[in-house]
DRENFIMI-109858 format. One record per atom (N, C-alpha, C): residue in one letter; x, y, z negated. Coordinates in steps of 0.02 Angstrom, whole numbers, plus 50000, padded with zeros to 5 digits. Example, Ala and Ser with C-alpha at 12.3 -4.5 7.8 and 13.67 -1.06 7.14 Angstrom:
BEGIN
A506604971649610;A506154977549610;A506604983549610;S506424988849646;S506844994749643;S506455000249606;
//
This chain:
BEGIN
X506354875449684;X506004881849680;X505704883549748;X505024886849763;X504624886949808;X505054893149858;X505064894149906;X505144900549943;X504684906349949;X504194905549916;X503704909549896;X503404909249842;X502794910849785;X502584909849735;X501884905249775;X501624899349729;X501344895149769;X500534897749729;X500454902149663;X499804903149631;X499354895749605;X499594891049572;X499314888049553;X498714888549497;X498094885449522;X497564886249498;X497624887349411;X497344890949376;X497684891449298;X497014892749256;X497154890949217;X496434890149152;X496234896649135;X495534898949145;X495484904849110;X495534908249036;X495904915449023;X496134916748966;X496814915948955;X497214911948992;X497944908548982;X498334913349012;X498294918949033;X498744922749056;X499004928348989;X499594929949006;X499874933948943;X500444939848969;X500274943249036;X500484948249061;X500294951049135;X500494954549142;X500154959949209;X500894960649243;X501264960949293;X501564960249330;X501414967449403;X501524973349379;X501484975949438;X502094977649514;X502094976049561;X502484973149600;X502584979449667;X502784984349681;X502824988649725;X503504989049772;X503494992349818;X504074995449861;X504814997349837;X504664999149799;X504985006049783;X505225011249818;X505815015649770;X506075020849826;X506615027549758;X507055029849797;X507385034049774;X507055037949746;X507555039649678;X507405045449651;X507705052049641;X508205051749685;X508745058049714;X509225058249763;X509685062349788;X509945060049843;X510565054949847;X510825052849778;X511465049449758;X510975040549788;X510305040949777;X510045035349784;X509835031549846;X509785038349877;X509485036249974;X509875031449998;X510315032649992;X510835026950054;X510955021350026;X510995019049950;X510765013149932;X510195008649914;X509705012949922;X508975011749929;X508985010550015;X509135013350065;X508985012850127;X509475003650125;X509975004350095;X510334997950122;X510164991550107;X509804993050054;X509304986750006;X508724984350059;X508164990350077;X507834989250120;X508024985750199;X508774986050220;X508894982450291;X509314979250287;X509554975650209;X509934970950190;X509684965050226;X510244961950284;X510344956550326;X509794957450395;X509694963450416;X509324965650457;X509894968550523;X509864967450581;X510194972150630;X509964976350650;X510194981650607;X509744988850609;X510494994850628;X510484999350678;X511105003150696;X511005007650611;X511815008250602;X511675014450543;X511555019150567;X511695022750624;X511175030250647;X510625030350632;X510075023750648;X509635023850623;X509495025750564;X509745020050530;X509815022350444;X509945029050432;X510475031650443;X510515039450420;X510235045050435;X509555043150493;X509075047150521;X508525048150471;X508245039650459;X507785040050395;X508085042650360;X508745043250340;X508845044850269;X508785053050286;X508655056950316;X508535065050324;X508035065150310;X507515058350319;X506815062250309;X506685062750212;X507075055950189;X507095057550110;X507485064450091;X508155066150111;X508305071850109;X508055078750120;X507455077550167;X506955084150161;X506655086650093;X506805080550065;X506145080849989;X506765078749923;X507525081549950;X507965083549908;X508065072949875;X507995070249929;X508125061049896;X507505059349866;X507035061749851;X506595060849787;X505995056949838;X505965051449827;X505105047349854;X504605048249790;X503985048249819;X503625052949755;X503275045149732;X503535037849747;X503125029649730;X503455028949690;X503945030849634;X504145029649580;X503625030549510;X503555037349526;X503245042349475;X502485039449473;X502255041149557;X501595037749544;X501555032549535;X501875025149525;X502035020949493;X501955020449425;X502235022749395;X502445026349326;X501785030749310;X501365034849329;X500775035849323;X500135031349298;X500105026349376;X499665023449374;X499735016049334;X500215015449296;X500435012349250;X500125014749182;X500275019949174;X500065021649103;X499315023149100;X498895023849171;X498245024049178;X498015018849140;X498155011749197;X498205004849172;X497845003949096;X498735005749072;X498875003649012;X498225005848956;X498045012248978;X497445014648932;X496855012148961;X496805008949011;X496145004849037;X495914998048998;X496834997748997;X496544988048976;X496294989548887;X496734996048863;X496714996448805;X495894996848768;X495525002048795;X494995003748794;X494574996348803;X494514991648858;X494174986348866;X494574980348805;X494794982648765;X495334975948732;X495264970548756;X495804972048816;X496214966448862;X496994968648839;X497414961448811;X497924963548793;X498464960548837;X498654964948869;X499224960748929;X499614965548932;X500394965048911;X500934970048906;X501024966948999;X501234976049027;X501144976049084;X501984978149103;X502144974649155;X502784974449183;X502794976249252;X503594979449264;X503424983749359;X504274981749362;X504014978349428;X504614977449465;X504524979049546;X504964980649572;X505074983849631;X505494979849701;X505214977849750;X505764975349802;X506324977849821;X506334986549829;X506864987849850;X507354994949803;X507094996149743;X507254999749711;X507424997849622;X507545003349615;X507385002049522;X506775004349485;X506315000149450;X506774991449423;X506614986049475;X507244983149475;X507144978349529;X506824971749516;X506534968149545;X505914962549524;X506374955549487;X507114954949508;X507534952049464;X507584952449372;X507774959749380;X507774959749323;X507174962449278;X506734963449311;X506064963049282;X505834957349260;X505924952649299;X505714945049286;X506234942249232;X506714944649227;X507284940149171;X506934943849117;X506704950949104;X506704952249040;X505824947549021;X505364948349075;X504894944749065;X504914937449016;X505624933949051;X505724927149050;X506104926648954;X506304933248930;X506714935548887;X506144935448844;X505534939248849;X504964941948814;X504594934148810;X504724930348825;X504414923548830;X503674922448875;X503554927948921;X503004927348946;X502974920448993;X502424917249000;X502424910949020;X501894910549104;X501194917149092;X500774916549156;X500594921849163;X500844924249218;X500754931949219;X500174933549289;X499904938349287;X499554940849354;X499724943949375;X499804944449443;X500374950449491;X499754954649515;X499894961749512;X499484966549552;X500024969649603;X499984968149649;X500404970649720;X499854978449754;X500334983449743;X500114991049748;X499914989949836;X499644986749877;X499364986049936;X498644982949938;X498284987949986;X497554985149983;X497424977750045;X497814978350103;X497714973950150;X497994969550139;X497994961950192;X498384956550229;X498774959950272;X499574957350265;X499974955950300;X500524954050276;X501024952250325;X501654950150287;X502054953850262;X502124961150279;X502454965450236;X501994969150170;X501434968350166;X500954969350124;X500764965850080;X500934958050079;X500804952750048;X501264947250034;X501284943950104;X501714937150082;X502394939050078;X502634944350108;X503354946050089;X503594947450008;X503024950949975;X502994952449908;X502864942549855;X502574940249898;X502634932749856;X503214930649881;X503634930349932;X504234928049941;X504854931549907;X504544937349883;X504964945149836;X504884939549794;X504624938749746;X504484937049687;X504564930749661;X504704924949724;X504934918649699;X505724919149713;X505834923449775;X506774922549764;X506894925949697;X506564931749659;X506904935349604;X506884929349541;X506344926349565;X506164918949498;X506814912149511;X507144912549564;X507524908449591;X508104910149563;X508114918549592;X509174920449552;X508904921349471;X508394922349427;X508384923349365;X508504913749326;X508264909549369;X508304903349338;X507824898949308;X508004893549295;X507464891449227;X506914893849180;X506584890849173;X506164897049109;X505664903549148;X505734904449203;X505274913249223;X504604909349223;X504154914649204;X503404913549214;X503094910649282;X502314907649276;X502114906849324;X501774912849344;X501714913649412;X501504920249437;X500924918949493;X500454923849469;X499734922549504;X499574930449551;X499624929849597;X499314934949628;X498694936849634;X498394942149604;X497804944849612;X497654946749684;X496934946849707;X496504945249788;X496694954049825;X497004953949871;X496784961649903;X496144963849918;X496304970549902;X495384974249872;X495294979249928;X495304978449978;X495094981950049;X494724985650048;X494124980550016;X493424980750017;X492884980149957;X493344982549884;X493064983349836;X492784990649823;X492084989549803;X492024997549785;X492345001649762;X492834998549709;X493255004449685;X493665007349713;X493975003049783;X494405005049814;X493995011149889;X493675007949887;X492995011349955;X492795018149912;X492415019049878;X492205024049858;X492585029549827;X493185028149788;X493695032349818;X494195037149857;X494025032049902;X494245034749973;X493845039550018;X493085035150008;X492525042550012;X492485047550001;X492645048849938;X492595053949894;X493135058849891;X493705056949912;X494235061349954;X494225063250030;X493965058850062;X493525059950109;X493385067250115;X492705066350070;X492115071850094;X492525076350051;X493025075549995;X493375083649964;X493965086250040;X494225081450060;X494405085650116;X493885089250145;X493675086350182;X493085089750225;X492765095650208;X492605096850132;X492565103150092;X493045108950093;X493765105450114;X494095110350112;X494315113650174;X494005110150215;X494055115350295;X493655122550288;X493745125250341;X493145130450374;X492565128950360;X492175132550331;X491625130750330;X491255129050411;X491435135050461;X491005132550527;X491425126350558;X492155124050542;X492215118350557;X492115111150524;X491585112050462;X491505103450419;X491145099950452;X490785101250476;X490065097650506;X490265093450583;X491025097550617;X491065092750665;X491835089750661;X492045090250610;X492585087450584;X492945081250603;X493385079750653;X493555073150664;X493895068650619;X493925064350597;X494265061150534;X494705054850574;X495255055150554;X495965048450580;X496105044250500;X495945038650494;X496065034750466;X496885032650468;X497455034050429;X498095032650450;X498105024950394;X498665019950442;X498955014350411;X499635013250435;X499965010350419;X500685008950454;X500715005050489;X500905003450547;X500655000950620;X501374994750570;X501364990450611;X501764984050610;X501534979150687;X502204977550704;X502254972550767;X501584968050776;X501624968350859;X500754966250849;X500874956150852;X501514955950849;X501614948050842;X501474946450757;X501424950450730;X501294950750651;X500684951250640;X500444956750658;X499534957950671;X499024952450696;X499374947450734;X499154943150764;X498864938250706;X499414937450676;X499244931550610;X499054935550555;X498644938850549;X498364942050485;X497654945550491;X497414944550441;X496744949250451;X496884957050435;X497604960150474;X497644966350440;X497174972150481;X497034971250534;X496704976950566;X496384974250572;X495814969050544;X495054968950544;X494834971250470;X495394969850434;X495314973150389;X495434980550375;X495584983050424;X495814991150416;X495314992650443;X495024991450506;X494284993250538;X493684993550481;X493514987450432;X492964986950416;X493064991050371;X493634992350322;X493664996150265;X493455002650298;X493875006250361;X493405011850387;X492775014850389;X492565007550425;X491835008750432;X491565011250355;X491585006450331;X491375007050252;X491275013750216;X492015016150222;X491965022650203;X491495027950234;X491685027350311;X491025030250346;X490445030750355;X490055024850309;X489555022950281;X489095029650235;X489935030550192;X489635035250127;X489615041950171;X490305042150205;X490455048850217;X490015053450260;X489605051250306;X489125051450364;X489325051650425;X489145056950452;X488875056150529;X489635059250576;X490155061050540;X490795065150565;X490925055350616;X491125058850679;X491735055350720;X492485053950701;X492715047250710;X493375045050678;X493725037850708;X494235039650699;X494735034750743;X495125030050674;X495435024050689;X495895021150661;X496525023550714;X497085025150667;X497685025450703;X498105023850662;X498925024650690;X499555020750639;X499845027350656;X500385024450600;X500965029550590;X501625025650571;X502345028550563;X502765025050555;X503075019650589;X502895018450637;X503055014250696;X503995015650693;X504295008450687;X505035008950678;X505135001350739;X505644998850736;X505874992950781;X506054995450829;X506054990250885;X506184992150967;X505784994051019;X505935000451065;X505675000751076;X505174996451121;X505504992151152;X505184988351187;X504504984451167;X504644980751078;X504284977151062;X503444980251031;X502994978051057;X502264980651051;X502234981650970;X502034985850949;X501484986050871;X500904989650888;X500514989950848;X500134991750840;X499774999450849;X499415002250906;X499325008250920;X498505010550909;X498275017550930;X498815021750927;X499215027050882;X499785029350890;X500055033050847;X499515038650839;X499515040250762;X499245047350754;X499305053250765;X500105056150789;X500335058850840;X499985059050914;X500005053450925;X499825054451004;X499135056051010;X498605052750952;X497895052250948;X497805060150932;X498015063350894;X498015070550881;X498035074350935;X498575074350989;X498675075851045;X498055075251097;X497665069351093;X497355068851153;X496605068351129;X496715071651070;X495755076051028;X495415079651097;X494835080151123;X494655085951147;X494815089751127;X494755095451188;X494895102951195;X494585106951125;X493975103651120;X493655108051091;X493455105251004;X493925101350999;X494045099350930;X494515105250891;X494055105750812;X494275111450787;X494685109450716;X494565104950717;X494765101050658;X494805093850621;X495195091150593;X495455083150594;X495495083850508;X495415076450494;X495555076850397;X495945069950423;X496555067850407;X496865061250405;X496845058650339;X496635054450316;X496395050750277;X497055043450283;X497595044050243;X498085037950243;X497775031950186;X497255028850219;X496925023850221;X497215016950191;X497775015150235;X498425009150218;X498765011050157;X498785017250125;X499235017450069;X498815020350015;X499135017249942;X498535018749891;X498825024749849;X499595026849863;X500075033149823;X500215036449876;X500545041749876;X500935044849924;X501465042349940;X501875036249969;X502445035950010;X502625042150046;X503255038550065;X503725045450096;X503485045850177;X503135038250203;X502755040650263;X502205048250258;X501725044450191;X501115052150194;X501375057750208;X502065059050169;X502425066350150;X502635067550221;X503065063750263;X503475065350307;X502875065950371;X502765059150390;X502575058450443;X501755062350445;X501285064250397;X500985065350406;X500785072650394;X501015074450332;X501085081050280;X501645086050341;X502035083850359;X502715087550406;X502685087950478;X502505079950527;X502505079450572;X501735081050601;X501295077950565;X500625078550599;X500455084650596;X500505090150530;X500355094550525;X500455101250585;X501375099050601;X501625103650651;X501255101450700;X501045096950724;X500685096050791;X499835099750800;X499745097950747;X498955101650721;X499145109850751;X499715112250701;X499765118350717;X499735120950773;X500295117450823;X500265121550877;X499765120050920;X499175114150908;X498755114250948;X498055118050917;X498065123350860;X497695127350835;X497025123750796;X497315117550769;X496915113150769;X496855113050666;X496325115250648;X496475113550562;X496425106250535;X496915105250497;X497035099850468;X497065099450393;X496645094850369;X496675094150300;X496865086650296;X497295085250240;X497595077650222;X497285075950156;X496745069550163;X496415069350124;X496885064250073;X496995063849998;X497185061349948;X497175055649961;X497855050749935;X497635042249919;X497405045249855;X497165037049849;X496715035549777;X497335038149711;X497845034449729;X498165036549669;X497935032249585;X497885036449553;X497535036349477;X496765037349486;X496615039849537;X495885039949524;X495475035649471;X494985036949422;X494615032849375;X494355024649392;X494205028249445;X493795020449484;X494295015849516;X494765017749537;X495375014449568;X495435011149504;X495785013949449;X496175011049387;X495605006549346;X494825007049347;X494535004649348;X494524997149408;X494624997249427;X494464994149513;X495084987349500;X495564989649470;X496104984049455;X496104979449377;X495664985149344;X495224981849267;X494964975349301;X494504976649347;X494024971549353;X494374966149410;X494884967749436;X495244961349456;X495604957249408;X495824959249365;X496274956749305;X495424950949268;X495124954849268;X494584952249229;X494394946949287;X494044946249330;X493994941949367;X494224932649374;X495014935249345;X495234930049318;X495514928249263;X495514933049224;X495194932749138;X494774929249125;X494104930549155;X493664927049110;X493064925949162;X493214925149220;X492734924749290;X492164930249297;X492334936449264;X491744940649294;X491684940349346;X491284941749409;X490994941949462;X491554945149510;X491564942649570;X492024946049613;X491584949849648;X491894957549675;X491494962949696;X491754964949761;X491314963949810;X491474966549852;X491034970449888;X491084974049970;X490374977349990;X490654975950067;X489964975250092;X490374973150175;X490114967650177;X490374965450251;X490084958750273;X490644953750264;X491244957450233;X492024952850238;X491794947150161;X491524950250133;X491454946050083;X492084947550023;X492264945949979;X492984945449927;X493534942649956;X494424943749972;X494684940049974;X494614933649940;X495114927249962;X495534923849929;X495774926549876;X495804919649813;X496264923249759;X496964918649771;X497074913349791;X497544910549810;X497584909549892;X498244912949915;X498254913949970;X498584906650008;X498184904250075;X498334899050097;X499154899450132;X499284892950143;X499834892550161;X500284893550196;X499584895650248;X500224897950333;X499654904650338;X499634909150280;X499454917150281;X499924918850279;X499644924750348;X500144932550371;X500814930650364;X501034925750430;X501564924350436;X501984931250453;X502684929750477;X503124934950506;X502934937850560;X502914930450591;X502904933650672;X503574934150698;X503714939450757;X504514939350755;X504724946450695;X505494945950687;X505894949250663;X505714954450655;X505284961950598;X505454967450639;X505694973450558;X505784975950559;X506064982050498;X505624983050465;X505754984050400;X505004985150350;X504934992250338;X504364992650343;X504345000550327;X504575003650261;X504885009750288;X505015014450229;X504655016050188;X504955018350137;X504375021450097;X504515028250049;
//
């Protein structure tokens, strides 16, 4: 058995399920501390640590809101493919929560599904964004046994319109919802979750977070805007990826009246959006008299749920791959030594 899922090339039409593959995360407070332990299972992580994150799920009473929207954008799905009669009973398994990608895959293997397509809820390259989720998915095919399906990963959509124009379009509804005398000079922060820059190194993740920017900025116009991270965890010593959106907030001109953060890297609300950005960024906004609006992930949006129609289809039946930009379409099979590790570092919460 592979240490990762290897995507072997597969006949079009021959697939006979949808495979959606996410984070997960608690759904009350009985769940935090075994959801946190799943996530730094065989990791040397202090439990202070651990029980620090776990206050920030406890702000929001245990509850991570990537279940539900999970569970949402599932049943979007489901009435997408229905409407296009594409018939692929759709399955969700989770790395670090319930349902877990184990026993998602046994009941798969139960249901007799034989070639399934994985949609992984992340738009970029990296190893916690990607190949960690194919290495998710061949150990769960490893402890289930004999018999589990072959599993094909669908291409990350950075840079698909559906995913771009989306993001626009929450965009400019933030921006609507400022001051009116402050829209027009509106600074906009692109948020992603920073990861070790020994990780960054081997991936196209922040050329891909740049261009998708731009992109959007394309539609959005002429407003000024930064890429920044958030969620920054590990040591302190070891470099990731800067700068924090915190600090970038902080060191706005004087005479900046207003910011829209736009969490760019994530396609639901994780418990980063809520905490770190909704809680922490906000208080900083405040006391620097600074208005802040937090513009929407995609979520369910039409075009989004649309946007994953036409990846499924893609390798259904080779409709056209769509992209906009100069990046061109991902890979649909990811090469062999993509978005390695790098060194050691904690996966982000969620």
């Amino acid at each position: 058995m592979p240490s990762e899922i290897t995507q072997p090339e597969s006949t079009l039409d021959s697939f006979d399920a949808l495979l959606v593959v996410s984070f997960g995360g608690p759904e009350g407070r009985d769940d935090v501390i075994p959801f946190l332990e799943n996530v730094l299972r065989g990791r040397n992580i202090p439990r202070e640590r651990m029980l620090a994150v776990a206050e920030h799920y406890y702000h929001f009473d245990g509850v991570s809101p990537l279940n539900g929207q999970n569970r949402a954008l599932i049943e979007a799905l489901e009435d997408e493919l229905e409407k296009n009669d594409i018939e692929l009973p759709i399955y969700w398994g989770n790395r670090n929560w319930h349902p877990l990608l184990p026993n998602t895959i046994d009941q798969m293997k139960q249901d007799g599904i034989q070639n399934s397509l994985v949609f992984v809820t992340s738009a970029f390259s990296s190893y916690s964004g990607c190949r960690q989720y194919r290495e998710n998915i061949a150990d769960a095919c490893k402890q289930v046994g004999d018999g589990t399906p072959e599993m094909h990963k669908l291409r990350v959509f950075f840079n698909h319109p559906g995913y771009i124009n989306p993001v626009a379009e929450n965009v400019r509804n933030a921006i609507a919802h400022l001051d009116d005398s402050h829209q027009d000079s509106a600074h906009i922060l692109f948020t992603a979750h920073s990861i070790p820059m020994t990780m960054s190194e081997g991936c196209d993740y922040e050329k891909q977070l740049l261009n998708a920017c731009g992109l959007v900025m394309e539609k959005v116009g002429a407003q000024t805007w930064d890429l920044v991270y958030q969620s920054r965890s590990g040591r302190p010593e070891q470099p990731w990826l800067e700068p924090d959106v915190c600090d970038q907030i902080q060191a706005l001109p004087d005479d900046c009246k207003s910011v829209v953060i736009m969490p760019i890297g994530f396609i639901s609300d994780h418990m980063e959006v809520m905490f770190d950005l909704d809680e922490e960024a906000r208080q900083i906004c405040d006391e620097l008299g600074i208005e802040m609006q937090r513009a929407n992930t995609v979520g369910t949006h039409p075009r989004f749920i649309t946007m994953i129609r036409e990846l499924i289809q893609e390798r259904l039946s080779g409709h056209k791959k769509l992209a906009i930009g100069n990046l061109g379409p991902s890979h649909d099979v990811c090469p062999e030594n993509c978005c390695p590790l790098g060194h050691t570092a904690r996966p982000p919460r969620r």
